[in-house]
C-alpha positions as CSV (number, residue, x, y, z in Angstrom):
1,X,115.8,109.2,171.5
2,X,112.7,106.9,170.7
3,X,110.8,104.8,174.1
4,X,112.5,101.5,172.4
5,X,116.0,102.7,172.9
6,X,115.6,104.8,176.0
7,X,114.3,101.4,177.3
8,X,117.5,99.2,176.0
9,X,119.4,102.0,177.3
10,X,118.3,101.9,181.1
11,X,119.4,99.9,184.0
12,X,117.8,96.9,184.9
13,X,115.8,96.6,187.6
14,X,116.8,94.7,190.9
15,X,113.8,92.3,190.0
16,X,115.1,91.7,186.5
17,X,118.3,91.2,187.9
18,X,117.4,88.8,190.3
19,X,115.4,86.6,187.2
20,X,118.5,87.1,185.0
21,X,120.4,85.8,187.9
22,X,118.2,82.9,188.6
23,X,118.0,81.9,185.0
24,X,122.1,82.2,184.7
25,X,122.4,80.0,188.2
26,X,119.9,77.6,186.7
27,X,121.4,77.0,183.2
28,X,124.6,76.5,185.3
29,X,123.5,73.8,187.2
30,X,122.2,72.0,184.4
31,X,125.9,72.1,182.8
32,X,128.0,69.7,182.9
33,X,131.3,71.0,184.7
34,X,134.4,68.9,185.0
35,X,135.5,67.5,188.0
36,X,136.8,70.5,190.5
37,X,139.2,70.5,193.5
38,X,136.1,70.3,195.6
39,X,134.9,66.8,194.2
40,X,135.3,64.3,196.2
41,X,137.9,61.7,194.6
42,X,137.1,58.6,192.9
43,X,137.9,56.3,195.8
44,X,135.4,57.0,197.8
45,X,135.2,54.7,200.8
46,X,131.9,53.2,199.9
47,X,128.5,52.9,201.7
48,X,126.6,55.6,203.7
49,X,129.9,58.1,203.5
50,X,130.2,57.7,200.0
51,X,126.7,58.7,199.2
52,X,127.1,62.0,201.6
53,X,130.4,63.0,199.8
54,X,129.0,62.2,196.5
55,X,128.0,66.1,196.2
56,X,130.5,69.3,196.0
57,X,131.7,70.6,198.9
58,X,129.5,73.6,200.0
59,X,130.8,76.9,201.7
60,X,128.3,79.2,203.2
61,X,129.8,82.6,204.5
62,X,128.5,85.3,207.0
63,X,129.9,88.8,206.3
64,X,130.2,91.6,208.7
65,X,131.2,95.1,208.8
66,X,132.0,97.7,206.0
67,X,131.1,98.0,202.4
68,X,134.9,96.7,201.6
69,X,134.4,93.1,204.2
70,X,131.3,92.6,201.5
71,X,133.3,92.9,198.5
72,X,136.3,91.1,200.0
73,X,133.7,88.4,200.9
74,X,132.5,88.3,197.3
75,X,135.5,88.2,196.0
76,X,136.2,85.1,198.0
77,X,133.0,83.5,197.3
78,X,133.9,83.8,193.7
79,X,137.3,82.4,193.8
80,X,136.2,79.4,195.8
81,X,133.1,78.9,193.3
82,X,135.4,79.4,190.5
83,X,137.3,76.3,192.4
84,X,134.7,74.3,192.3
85,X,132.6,74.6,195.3
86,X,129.0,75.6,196.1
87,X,128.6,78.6,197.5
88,X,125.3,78.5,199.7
89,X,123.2,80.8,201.9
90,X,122.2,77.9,204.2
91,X,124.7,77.6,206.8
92,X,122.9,74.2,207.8
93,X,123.9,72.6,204.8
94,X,127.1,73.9,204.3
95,X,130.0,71.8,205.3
96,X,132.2,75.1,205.8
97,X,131.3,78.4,207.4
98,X,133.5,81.6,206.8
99,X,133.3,84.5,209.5
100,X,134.2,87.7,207.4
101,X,134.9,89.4,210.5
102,X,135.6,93.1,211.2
103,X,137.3,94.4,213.5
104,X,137.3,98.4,213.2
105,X,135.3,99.0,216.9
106,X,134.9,96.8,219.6
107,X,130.8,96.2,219.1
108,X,132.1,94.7,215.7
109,X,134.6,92.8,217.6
110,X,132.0,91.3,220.1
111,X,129.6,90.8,216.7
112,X,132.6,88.7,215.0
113,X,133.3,86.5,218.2
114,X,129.8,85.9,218.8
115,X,128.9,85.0,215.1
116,X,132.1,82.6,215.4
117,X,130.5,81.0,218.5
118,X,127.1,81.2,216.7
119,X,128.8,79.4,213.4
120,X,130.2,76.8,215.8
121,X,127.0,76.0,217.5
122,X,125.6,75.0,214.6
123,X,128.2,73.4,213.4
124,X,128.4,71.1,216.2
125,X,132.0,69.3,215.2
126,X,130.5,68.8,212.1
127,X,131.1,71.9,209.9
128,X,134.6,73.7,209.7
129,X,134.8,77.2,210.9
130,X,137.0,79.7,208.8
131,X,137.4,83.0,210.3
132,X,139.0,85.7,207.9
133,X,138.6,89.8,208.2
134,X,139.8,92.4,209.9
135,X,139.5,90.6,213.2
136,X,141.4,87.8,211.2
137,X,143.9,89.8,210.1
138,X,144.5,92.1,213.5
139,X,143.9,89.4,215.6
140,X,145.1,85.8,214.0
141,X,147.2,85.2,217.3
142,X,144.8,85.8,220.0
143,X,142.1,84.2,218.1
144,X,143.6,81.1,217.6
145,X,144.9,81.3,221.2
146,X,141.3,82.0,222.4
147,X,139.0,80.6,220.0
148,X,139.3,76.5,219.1
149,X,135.9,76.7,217.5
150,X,137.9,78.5,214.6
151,X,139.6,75.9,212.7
152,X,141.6,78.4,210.5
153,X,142.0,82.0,210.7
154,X,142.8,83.8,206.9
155,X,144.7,87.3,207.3
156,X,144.5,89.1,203.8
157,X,147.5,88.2,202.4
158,X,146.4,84.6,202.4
159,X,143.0,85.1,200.4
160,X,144.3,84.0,197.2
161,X,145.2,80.4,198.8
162,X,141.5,80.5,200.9
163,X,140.2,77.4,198.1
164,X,143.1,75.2,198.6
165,X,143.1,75.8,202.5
166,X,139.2,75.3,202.4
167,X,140.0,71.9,200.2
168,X,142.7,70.5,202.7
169,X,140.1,71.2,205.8
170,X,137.7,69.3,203.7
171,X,139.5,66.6,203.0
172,X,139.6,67.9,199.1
173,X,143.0,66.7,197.9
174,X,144.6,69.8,196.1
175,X,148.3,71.1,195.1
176,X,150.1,73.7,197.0
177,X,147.8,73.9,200.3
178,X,148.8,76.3,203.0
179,X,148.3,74.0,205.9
180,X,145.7,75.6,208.7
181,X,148.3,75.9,211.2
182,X,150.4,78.5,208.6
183,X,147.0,80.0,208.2
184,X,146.7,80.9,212.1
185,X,149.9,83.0,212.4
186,X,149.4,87.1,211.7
187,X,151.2,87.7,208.6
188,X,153.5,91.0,208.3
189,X,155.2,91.0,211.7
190,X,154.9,93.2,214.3
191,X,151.8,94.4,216.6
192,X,149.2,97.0,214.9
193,X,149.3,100.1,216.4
194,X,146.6,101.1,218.6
């Protein structure tokens, strides 16, 4: 095999990868995109809150726990992008932050609660706080019970609707929106066995 091949052939680096990224995230923003579920509408309401909706709605998300929370919270991340929002790693400009909680020991539960308290802190009223995870999932009734910083709490079997339900907290206008109280209920009956 000669060096020119051997060199097509081998994987890139993380540094190329992270300049192919860049490059890809920059062409992207210089699109045009059509409008997106997390556009504000047309009629605005004018004046200083029409310039601060002007932009997409931004989600920012915190992920904790195992290998599978970080996919999952990809795989979110992409959905909601692919819906039209910006996905950000500044939680300060974000106007919604997603807890990926875990919930597999109870130092992970203490880190989830505390990264929800954390999230709300700095949300200050401001921000919406979606908590979704294992914890989520486990836990959706005592959490809501427990926790009013959370505004909605996603088990897995709601993931698929996580843009609309992120839209409708937003004040996004989208079709077929779980409503956040449906979102706080533990889906598949029963308590988990301890």
């Amino acid at each position: 095999m000669s060096l020119a091949l051997a060199t097509r052939a081998r994987a890139p680096t993380r540094a190329e990868s992270r300049t192919r990224n860049r490059a890809r995230r920059s062409a992207r923003a210089t699109r045009t995109t059509p409008k997106s579920i997390a556009e504000p509408s047309e009629s605005g309401t004018g004046g200083a809150d029409a310039a601060s909706d002007s932009r997409r709605k931004r989600v920012s998300m915190v992920s904790l726990g195992c290998p599978k929370n970080t996919v999952d919270g990809e795989v979110m991340l992409g959905d909601l992008h692919g819906a039209g929002f910006d996905v950000t790693d500044d939680h300060e400009s974000a106007d919604a932050i997603i807890i990926n909680s875990c919930g597999f020991v109870e130092d992970a539960k203490n880190e989830s609660v505390e990264a929800i308290l954390e999230a709300s802190q700095l949300a200050n009223g401001s921000k919406k706080i979606i908590v979704t995870g294992c914890l989520a999932q486990r836990y959706a009734n005592d959490l809501a019970n427990e926790l009013p910083e959370a505004d909605v709490i996603v088990g897995f079997e709601n993931y698929a609707n996580l843009p609309k339900t992120v839209g409708g907290l937003l004040g996004v206008e989208t079709n077929g929106l779980i409503a956040p109280q449906q979102a706080r209920v533990q889906v598949g009956g029963g308590e988990p066995a301890v």
